[in-house]
FITORMAR-452325 format. One record per residue (C-alpha): residue in one letter; y, z, x. Coordinates in steps of 0.001 Angstrom, whole numbers, padded with zeros to 6 digits, always signed. Each point is the difference from the previous one (the first is absolute). Example, Ala and Ser with C-alpha at 12.3 -4.5 7.8 and 13.67 -1.06 7.14 Angstrom:
2
a-004500+007800+012300s+003440-000660+001370
! end
This chain:
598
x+000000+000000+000000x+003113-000671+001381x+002767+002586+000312x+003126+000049-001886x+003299+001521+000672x+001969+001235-003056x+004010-001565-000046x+000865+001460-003265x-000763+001631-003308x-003201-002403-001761x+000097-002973+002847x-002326-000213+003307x-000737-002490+002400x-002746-000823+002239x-000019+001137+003431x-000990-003541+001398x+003549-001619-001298x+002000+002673+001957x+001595-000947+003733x-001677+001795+002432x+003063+001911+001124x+000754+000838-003857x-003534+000903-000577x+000328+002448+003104x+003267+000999-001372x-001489+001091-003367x-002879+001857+001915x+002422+002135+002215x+002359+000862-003034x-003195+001470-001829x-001263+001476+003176x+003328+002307+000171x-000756+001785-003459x-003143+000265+001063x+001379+002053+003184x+002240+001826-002359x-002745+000669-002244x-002629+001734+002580x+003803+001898+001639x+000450+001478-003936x-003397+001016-000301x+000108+001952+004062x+003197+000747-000905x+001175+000866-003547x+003054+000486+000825x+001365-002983+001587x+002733-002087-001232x+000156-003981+000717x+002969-002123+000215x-000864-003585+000538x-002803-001888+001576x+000136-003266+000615x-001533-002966+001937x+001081-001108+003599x-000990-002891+001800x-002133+002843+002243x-001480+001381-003032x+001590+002527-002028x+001176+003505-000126x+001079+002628-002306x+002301+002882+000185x-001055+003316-001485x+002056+003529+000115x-003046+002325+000934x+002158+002752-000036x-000826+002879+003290x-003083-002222+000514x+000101-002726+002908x-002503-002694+000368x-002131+000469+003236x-002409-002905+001388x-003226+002724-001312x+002152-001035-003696x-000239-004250+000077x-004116+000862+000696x+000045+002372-003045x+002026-002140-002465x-002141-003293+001415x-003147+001858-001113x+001769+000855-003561x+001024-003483-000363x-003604-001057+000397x-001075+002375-002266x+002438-001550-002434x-000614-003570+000579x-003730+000411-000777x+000322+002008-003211x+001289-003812-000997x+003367+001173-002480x+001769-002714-001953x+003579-000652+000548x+001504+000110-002973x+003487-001244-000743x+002500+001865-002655x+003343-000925-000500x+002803+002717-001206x+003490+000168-001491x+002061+001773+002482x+000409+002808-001987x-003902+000578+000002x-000303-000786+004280x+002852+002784-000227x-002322+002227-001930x-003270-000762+001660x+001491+000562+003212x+001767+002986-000493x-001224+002213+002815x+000638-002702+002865x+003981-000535+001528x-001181-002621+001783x-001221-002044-003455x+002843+001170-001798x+002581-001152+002895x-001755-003778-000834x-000412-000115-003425x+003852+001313-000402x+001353-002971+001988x-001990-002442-002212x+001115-001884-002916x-002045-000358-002558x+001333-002703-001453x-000602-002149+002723x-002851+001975+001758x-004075-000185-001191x-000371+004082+001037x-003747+000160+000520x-003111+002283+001344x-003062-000610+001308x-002662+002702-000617x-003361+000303+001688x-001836+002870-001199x+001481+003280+001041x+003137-001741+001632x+003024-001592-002148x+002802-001473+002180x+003487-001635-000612x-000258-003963+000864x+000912-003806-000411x-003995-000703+001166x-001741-002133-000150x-003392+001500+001280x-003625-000501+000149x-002133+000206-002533x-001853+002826+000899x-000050+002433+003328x-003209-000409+000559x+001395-003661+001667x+001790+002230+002493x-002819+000369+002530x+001233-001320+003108x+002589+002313+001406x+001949+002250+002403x+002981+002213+000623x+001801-000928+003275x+002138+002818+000538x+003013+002102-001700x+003496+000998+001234x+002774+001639-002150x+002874-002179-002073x+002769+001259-001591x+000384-000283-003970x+001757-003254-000584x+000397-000733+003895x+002807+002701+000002x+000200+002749+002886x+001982+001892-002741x-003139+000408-002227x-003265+001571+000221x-002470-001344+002971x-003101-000830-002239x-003717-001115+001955x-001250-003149+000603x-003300-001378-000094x-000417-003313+000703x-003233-002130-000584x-001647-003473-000044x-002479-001534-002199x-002293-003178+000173x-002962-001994-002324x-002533+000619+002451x-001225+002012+002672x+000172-002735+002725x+003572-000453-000827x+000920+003714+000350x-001746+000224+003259x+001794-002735+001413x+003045+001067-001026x-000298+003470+001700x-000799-001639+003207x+002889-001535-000405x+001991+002807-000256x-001580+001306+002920x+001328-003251+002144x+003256+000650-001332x-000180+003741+001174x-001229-000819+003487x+003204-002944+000220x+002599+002594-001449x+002053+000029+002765x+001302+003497-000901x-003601+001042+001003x+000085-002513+003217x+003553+001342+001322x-001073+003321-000391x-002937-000325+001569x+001013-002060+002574x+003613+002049+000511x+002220-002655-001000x+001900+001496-002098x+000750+003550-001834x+001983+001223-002831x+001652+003410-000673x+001383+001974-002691x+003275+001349+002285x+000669-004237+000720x-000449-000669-003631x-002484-002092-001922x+000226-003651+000636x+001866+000426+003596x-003095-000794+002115x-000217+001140+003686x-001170-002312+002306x-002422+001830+002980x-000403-001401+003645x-003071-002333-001374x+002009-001430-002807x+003533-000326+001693x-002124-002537+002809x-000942-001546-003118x+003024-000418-001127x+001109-000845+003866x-002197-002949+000025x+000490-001497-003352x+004365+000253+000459x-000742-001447+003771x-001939-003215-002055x+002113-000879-002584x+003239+000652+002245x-001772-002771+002691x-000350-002445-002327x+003515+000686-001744x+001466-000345+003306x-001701-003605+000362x+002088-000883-003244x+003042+001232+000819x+000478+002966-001101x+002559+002810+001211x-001372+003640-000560x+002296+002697-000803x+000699+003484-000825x+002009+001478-003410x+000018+003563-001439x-002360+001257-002424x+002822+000828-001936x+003084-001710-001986x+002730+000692-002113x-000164-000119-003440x+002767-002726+000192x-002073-001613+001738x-002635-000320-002463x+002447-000574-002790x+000976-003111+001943x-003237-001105+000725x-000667+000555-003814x-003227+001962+000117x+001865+003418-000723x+000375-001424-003719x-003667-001535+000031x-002033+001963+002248x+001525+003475+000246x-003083+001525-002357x-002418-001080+003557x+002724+001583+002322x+000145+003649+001359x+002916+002126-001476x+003052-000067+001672x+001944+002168+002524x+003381+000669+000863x+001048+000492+003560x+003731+001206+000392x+001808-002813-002021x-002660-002524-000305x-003141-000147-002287x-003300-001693+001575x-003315-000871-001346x-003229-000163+002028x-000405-004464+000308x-002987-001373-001885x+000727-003642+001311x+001585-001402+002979x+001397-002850-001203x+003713+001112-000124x-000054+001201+003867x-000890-003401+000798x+002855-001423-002340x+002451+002356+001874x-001469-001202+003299x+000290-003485-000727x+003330+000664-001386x+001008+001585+003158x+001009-003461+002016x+001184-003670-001021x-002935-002256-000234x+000118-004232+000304x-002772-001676-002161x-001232-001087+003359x-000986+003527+000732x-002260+000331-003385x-002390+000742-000270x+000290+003313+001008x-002747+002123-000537x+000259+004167+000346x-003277+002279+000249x-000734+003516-000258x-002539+002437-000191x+001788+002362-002446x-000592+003161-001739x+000818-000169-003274x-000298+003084-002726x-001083-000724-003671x-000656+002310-002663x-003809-000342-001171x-001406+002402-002576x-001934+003172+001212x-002853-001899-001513x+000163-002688+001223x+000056+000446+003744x-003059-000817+002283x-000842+000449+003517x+001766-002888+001725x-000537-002595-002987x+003326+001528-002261x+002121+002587+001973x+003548+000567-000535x+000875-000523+003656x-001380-003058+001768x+000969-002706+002273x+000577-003427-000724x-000478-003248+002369x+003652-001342-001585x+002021-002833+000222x+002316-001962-001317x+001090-003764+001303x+002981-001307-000964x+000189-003570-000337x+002526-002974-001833x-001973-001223-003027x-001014-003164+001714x-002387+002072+002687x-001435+001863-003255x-003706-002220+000474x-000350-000023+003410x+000475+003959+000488x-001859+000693-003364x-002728-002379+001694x+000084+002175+002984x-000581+003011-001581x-003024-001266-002072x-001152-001112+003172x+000439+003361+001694x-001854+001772-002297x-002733-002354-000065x-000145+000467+003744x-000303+003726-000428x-002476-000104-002379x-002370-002245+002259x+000328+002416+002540x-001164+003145-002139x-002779-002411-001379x+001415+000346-003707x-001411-002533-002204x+000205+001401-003396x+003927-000229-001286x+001612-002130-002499x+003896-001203-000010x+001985+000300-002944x+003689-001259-000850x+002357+002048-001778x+002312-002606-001711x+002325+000346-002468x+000129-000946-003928x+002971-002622-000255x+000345+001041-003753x+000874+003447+000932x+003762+000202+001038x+000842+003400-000180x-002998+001258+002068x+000863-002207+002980x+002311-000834+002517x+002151-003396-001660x-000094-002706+002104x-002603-003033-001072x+000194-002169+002974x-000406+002880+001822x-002662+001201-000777x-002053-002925-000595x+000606-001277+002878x-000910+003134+001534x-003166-000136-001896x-001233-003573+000589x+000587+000831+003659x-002591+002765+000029x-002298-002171-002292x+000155-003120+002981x-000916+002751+003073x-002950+001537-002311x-001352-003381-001138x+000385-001320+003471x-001834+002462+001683x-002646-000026-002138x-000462+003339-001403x-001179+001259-003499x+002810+001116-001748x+000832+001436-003653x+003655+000163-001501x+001226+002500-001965x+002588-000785-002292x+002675+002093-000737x-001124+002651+002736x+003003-000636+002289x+002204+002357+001309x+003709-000604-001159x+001503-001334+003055x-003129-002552+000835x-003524-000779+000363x-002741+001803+001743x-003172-000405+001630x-002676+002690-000277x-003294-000130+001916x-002665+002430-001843x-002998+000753+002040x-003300+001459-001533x-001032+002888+002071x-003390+001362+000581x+001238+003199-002087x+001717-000470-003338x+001920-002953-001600x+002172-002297+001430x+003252+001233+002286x+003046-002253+000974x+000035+000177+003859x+002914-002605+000750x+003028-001483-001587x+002928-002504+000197x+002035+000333-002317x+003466-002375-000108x+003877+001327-000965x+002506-001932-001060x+001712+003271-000727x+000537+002869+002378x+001633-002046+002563x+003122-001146-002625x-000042+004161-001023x+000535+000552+003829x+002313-002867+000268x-001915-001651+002938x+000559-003148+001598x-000482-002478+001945x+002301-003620+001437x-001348-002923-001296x+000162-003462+001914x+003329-000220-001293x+001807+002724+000710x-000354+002330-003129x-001414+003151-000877x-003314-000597-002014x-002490+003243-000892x-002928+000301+001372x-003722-000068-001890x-002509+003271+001181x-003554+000054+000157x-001471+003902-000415x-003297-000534+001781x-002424+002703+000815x-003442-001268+001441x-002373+003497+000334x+002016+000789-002881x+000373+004122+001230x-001973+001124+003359x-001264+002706-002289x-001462-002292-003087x-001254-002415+003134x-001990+002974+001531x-001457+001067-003159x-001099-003149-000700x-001781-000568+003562x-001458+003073+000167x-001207-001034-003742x-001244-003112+001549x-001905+000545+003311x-001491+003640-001592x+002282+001600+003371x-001621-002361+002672x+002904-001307+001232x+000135-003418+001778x+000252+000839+004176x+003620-001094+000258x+001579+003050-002785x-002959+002698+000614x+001428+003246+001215x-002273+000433+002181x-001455-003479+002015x-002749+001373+002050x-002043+002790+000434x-001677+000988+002844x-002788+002294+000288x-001726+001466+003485x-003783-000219-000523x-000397+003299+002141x+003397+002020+000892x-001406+001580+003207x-001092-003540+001395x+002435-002427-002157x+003038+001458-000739x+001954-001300+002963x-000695-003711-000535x+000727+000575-003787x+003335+001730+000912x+000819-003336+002445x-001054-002198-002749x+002229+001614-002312x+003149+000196+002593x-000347-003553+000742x+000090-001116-004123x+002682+002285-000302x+001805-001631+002740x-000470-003472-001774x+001358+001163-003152x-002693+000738-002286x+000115+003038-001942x-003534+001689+001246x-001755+003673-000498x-002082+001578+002134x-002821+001799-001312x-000481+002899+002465x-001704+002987-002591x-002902+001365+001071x-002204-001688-002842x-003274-002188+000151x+000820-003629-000112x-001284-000618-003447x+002588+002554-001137x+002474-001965+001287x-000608-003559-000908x-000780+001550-003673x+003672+001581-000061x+001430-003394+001490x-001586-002219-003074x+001250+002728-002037x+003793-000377+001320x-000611-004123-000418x+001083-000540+004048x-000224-003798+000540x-001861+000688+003352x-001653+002195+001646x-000556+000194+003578x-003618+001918+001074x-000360+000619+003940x-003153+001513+001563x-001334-000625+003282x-000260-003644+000054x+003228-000792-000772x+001058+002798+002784x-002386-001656+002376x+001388-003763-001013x+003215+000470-000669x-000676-001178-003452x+001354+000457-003636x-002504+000412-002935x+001620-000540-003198x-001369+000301-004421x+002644-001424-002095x+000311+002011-003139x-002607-000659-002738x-002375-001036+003163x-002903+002078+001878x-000380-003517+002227x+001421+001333+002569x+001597-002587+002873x+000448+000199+003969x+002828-001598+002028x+002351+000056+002846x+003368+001837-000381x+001347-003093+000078x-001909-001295-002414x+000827+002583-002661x+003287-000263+000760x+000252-003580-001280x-002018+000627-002712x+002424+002478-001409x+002582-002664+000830x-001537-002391-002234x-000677+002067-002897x+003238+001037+000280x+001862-003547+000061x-002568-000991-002519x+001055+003101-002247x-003654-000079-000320
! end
């Protein structure tokens, strides 16, 4: 018999016709109340608020009042959840006047605080029963809980009533739910994957980074392994930046708020911007964008069109205000660093430089072997005028422009109409990590306007002032977001060329092999790579364990042989082959990996 889902009062329809993801959808939604069934019948006392589905699953809050959910408590209410499931309940729909959902739930604030807000008139108020357990909802459900064999609670955390820190801090249980066995299984080793890639975990373990109540939440602190890191990846991108042209420089982490009301972004953007401070006669706001710095830099001398274009970088910290709950490890912090800069450029040299930033970031992804991205174009709709700076020509020719440099280098592309920003079109590059959905690592994005709200300029051909066009680009988008997303990536093994540590090189024996270890290490050191010696006085397995555990690209093992030869034995990480050189030898094979950002 197939199974059926109810939609609403009298009217079914069979399971096959359903969309997978709607079919899953259904399953989850039912699979909350029966959570909040087995929590009412461990704990008679608990309130709910809402549960609802998430693309992870679902969750539900519940007000438990002194009690607090342990990881002993998801075991116990699994088991009752069983037990419910195979005693095989109908779900039964009812649908009520709001004066008798009022009435019938009386005794909960939480049910009350909903069914106030609703209007009858326009609202079907309805409850789904099964067995012992009536609760509040739009449905639709399964037909029966006896269809609800197939899952698991993941984990809980607390949530504050309506998302407010001003209310109540109800629990959280969050869980998952599948058709089949096979499914659920695969699903948890999934989430195990996505556990062993968080980078939080990886940067902990691998002392990257730390975080601390006394900084604040969201202000991460970068530790020796993570600032070389950081090192490497500012000393690639500013290499290949210099190629192009560009000019680095340095601007406060702060402005005034004039400045801001210039630039525009303290009418439009203040909501994402620290509060402000006043400091003797002047009031200054923590900068959440560089982009008027560089205005007032280029602003700072006379500039002939034969000078443009003129292209200013900077690795900037910039300040924005992200909810408490919101914040995570390096991937959304509130402080963070972005690879910025802005070319300015007379409208003519809009394709070639917009060409040379696609072009860049192409480059950069071949390098850190990402494959799996997608480029969309945020245009504008030409019906809306008030949304949009007014200028037609502008703006399409501006538009066609990035259209030819797309088409003509061959890439996939989607456009997204209406999506602009108000001052000009933007390209986003969205990457699918190994954890999570899809992030935007680098943009371009053209302005037509902040240059004419700076007054800018440059001397045309003939003589007079004309204002200048600016391309915001950032290519690792923030070093922070770029470091989540590579730790994400290569699980912590870092490619030889950004590893903290290079080499590692362990004495077999210290009594008899110390001393050549200790040259070997001296001499790499000397080179320039960044090298540890393992001295302890552990047994060699011990050590070669630990190194696999700290993912060190190489590791260097020296016993008697190589004392006697003069020799370097080498495992590459994820190896137990273990190889036998010269010095020399090694040497340029380090060399190679490294110019091969292998």
């Amino acid at each position: 018999m197939k199974k059926r889902f109810f939609l609403e009062k009298g009217k079914v329809i069979d399971m096959i016709n359903i969309k997978e993801n709607e079919r899953l959808s259904i399953m989850n939604h039912s699979c909350a109340h029966l959570l909040a069934q087995a929590v009412k019948r461990l704990y008679p006392n608990a309130l709910f608020w809402v549960g609802p589905v998430i693309e992870e699953g679902f969750y539900y809050d519940i007000d438990l009042g002194d009690d607090v959910i342990t990881e002993e408590d998801l075991s116990k209410l699994e088991k009752e959840m069983k037990n419910i499931s195979k005693d095989g309940k109908r779900i039964v729909r009812n649908e009520l006047s709001k004066s008798d959902a009022l009435e019938k739930f009386k005794d909960d604030p939480y049910k009350i605080d909903l069914i106030s807000r609703m209007d009858e008139n326009d609202t079907v108020i309805s409850c789904y029963t099964q067995g012992d357990f009536t609760d509040l909802c739009r449905g639709p459900h399964v037909e029966s809980v006896k269809e609800l064999k197939h899952f698991k609670l993941i984990k809980f955390s607390g949530a504050y009533w309506k998302g407010d820190a001003n209310n109540k801090m109800l629990q959280r249980i969050y869980g998952v739910c599948f058709d089949s066995e096979e499914d659920l299984n695969n699903h948890l080793k999934e989430l195990e994957e996505l556990k062993e890639r968080d980078h939080r975990k990886i940067g902990k373990n691998l002392d990257i980074f730390m975080s601390h109540d006394l900084v604040g939440k969201g202000m991460p602190l970068w530790l020796p392994n993570g600032s070389i890191i950081r090192k490497q990846l500012e000393n690639y991108i500013y290499e290949k930046e210099q190629k192009l042209g560009y000019s680095h420089v340095y601007t406060p982490c702060v402005g005034t708020v004039d400045l801001y009301k210039t630039s525009g972004h303290w009418d439009h953007y203040k909501e994402n911007m620290f509060p402000s401070m006043k400091v003797d006669e002047e009031e200054f706001v923590l900068r959440p964008m560089n982009c008027p710095h560089h205005m007032l830099v280029y602003g700072n001398a006379i500039h002939s069109y034969k000078e443009l274009p003129i292209k200013i970088g900077e690795f900037a910290t910039d300040f924005r205000y992200e909810a408490s709950g919101a914040v995570k490890g390096l991937e959304r912090v509130r402080c963070m660093c972005q690879n910025d800069a802005h070319i300015f450029v007379t409208a003519d040299q809009i394709k070639e430089q917009f060409k040379e930033v696609v072009n860049l970031i192409l480059d950069v992804y071949k390098d850190f072997g990402l494959k799996n991205y997608k480029f969309r174009l945020s245009l504008r709709d030409p019906e809306d005028k008030h949304k949009y700076f007014d200028d037609d020509e502008m703006w399409n020719n501006a538009e066609d422009r990035l259209r030819e440099v797309l088409n003509e280098l061959k890439v996939d592309y989607t456009e997204a109409i209406g999506e602009a920003a108000f001052y000009g079109p933007k390209l986003d590059v969205e990457v699918k990590p190994a954890v999570g959905p899809e992030v935007t690592l680098s943009t371009c994005q053209l302005d037509f306007l902040l240059p004419r709200r700076f007054e800018l300029s440059y001397i045309d051909q003939n003589g007079e002032k004309q204002t200048p066009v600016v391309l915001h680009r950032a290519i690792f988008g923030t070093f922070d977001r770029f470091t989540a997303f590579l730790l994400e990536e290569t699980k912590g093994i870092l490619p030889l060329w950004c590893s903290p540590v290079q080499v590692n090189v362990i004495p077999v024996n210290n009594k008899y092999h110390l001393d050549y270890a200790a040259s070997v290490y001296d001499n790499l050191k000397q080179i320039g790579f960044r090298t540890n010696l393992d001295s302890r006085e552990e047994k060699l397995g011990y050590k070669l364990r630990e190194a696999v555990v700290k993912k060190i690209p190489v590791t260097v093992i020296l016993g008697q042989n190589e004392v006697d030869n003069k020799s370097i034995s080498y495992r590459l990480h994820g190896s137990e082959d273990t190889t036998t050189v010269t010095f020399d030898e090694f040497i340029n094979m380090l060399n190679d990996k490294i110019k091969n950002r292998d």
